[in-house]
N, C-alpha and C positions, 0 to 999 in steps of 0.2 A: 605503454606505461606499465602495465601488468607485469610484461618481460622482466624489463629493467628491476621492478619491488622484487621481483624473486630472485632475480639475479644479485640483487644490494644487501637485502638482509636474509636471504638462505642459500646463494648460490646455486641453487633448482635450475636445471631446464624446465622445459615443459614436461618432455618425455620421462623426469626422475619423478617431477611431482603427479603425474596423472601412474605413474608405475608404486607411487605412494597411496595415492586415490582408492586406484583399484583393490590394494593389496588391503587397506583396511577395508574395503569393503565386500571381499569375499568373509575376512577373517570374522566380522557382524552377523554375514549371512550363515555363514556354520557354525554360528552361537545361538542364533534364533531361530532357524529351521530346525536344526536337527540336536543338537544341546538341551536347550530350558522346556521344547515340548514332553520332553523325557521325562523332565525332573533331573537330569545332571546337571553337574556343576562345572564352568569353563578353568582354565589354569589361570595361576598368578592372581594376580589386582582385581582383573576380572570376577572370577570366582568369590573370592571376597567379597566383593561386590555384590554376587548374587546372592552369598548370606544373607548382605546385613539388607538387605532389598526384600527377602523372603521374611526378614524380623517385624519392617517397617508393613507392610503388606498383612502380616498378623496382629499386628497391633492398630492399624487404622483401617481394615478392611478394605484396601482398594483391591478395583478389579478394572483392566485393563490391557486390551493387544500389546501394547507399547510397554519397554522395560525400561525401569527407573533406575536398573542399574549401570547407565549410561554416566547418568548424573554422581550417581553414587563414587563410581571410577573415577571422576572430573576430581573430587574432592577428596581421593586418597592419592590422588597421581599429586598433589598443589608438592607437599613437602620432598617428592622425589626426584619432581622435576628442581627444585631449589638445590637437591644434592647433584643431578647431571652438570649444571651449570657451572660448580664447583668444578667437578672430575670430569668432566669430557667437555669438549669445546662448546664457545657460545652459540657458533653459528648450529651444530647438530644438533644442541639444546630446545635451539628456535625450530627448525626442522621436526622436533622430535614432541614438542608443543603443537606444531598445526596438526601432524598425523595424528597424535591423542583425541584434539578434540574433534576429526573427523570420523573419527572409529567409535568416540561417543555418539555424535551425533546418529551415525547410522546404527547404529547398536540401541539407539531410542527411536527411531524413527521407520525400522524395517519392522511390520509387524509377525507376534509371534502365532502360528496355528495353534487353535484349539488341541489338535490333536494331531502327532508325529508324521510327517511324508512318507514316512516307511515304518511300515510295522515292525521288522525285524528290529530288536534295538541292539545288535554287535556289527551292523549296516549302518546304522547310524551314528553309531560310535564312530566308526573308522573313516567315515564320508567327512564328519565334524572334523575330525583329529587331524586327517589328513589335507582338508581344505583353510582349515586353520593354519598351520602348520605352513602349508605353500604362501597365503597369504601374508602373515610375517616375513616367511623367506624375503618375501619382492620388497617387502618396504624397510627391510635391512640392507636388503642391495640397492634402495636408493637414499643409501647413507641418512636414515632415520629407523627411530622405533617407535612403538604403542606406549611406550615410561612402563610403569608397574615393574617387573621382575625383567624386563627386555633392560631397566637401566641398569639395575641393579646385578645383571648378569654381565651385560658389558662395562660395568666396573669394576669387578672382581677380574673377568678376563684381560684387564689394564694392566693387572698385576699378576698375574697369577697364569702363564703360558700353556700349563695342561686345564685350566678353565676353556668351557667351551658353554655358548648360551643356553643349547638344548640339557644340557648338565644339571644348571644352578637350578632351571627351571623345574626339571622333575626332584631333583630337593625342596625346592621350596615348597611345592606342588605335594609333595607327601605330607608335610604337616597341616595341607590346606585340606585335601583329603579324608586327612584322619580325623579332622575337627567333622566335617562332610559324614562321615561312617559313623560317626557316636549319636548327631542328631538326625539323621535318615535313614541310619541301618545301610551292613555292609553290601547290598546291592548297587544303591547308586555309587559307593565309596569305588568300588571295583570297574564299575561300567566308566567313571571320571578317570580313573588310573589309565584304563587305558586309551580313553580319549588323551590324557595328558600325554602318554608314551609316544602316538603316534606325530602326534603334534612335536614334539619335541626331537623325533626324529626326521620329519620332512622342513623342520627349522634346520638341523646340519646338513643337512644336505642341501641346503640351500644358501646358507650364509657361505658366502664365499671368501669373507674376509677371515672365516675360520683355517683355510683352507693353503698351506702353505706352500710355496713353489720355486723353481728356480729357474732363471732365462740368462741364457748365452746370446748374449750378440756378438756378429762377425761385421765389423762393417774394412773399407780401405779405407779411409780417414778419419782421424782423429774423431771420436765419437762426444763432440762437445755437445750438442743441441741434446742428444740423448743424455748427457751424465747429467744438465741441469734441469730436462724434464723429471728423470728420476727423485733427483732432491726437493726441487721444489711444489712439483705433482702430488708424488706419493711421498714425501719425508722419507724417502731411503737413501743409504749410501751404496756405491760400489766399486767394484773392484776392475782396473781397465791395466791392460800389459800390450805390449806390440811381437807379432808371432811375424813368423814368416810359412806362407806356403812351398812346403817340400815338391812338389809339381810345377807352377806355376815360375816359382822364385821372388813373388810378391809380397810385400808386409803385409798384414791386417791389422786390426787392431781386435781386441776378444775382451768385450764388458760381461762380468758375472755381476748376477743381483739375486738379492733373497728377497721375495716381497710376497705376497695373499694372492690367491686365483684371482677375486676382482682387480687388483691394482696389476695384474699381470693383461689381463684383456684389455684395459685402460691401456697401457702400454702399447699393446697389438693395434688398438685403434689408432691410436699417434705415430706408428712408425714408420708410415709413408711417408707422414708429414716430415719427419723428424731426419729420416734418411733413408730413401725410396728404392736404395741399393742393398740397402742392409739385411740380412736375417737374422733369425732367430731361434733357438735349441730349447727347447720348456723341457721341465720335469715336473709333473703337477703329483699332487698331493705328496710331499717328500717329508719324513723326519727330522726337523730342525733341534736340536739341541742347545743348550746355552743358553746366552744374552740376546733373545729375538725380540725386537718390540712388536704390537700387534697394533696395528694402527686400526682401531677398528673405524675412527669415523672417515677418516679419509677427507675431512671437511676442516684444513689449517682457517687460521684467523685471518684474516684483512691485515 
């Protein structure tokens, strides 16, 4: 029954939602291990968070393992998740609502040390940034986000082909910064920057859907099964001609497609199924110019 509720209202396997699981819960763990023992501040919504969390904490005196900017996040993500739902699909909306409040929950619930795992603090910078950072990667690649600036990135990316998430992010992330620098002084403002950097670079290198590609297939017949997985799969078109081999004296048939490094492995996966004779020519990470849509959620409506 489980199955079925994930499969009816998110389209989840198992293996996307426990690679969603996971993925927010390294990204909690290098917020509360190595982040807030510091005194830094995490990127996006987050961060924010831990503001208005450090305000709330001065003004009523609480003291506590457990970080209430869990909660705090729950209740700035309400109006952004209202705008995903708008501009990107319902179903990754829903997806992108359970990842949130599982990333809160751990992010309240993982407790934080008194005092830092590692004394060096440009070690614990780069351990945060970078585990951070992977941890988004996975729960992008299973067609969900954290909301905060994760939606807000992949909305502009909707529109906007030289946008890319790790981008918006260190933008947004400077003005969060610099608020961070005026009331803490510019040491944590610095040590945050570059926890955001790294973070923001082990995000592109991870988002796959950033990641643009091209695949040749050769198959001998008519490549029907393949041109309507293309379309109705990954929502792309493409391009199918009949060659002949100069050796052989045979037709083939030669499908060209422009599609994202993940929707290209998706592909790789189905094409036994699809045609068990066929290959396949990639060109991965290639310069697309023009009218390319970015399908970032990869998750069509019912």
């Amino acid at each position: 029954m489980e199955e079925s509720f994930l499969r009816r209202y998110f389209r989840w396997n198992w293996k996307e939602f426990f690679l969603s699981l996971f993925g927010v819960t390294v990204v909690a763990i290098s917020i509360n291990l190595f982040i807030v023992p510091n005194g830094f501040f995490a990127s996006g919504i987050t961060g924010v968070s831990q503001l208005l969390r450090n305000l709330v904490i001065s003004i009523f005196q609480i003291d506590s393992n457990h970080d209430i900017a869990g909660f705090i996040n729950i209740l700035i993500n309400i109006p952004l998740i209202i705008i995903a739902f708008n501009l990107l699909t319902k179903t990754f909306t829903r997806r992108t609502l359970v990842s949130m409040l599982m990333f809160n929950i751990a992010l309240t619930i993982i407790p934080i040390p008194k005092e830092p795992i590692v004394s060096e603090l440009i070690t614990n910078t780069l351990i945060g940034g970078i585990m951070s950072g992977v941890g988004i990667g996975l729960v992008l690649q299973a067609c969900s986000c954290l909301g905060g600036t994760d939606i807000i990135g992949l909305s502009v990316m909707k529109w906007n082909r030289n946008a890319s998430v790790g981008l918006i992010t260190i933008i947004i992330n400077l003005c969060i910064f610099s608020i961070s620098g005026i009331l803490y002084g510019p040491r944590i403002m610095i040590y945050s920057i570059i926890y955001a950097v790294f973070e923001s670079i082990m995000i592109d290198r991870m988002h796959y859907q950033n990641i643009s590609c091209t695949a040749t297939i050769v198959t001998k017949t008519r490549p029907t099964k393949i041109i309507e997985f293309v379309a109705k799969e990954l929502d792309r078109d493409c391009t199918t001609w009949l060659a002949k081999g100069e050796g052989s004296g045979t037709d083939s048939y030669i499908t060209y497609v422009v599609l994202s490094k993940f929707e290209l492995s998706k592909l790789e996966r189905n094409m036994k199924r699809l045609d068990p004779k066929a290959f396949i020519v990639k060109n991965n990470d290639v310069g697309v110019y023009g009218k390319f849509a970015k399908n970032l959620t990869l998750v069509s409506e019912q």
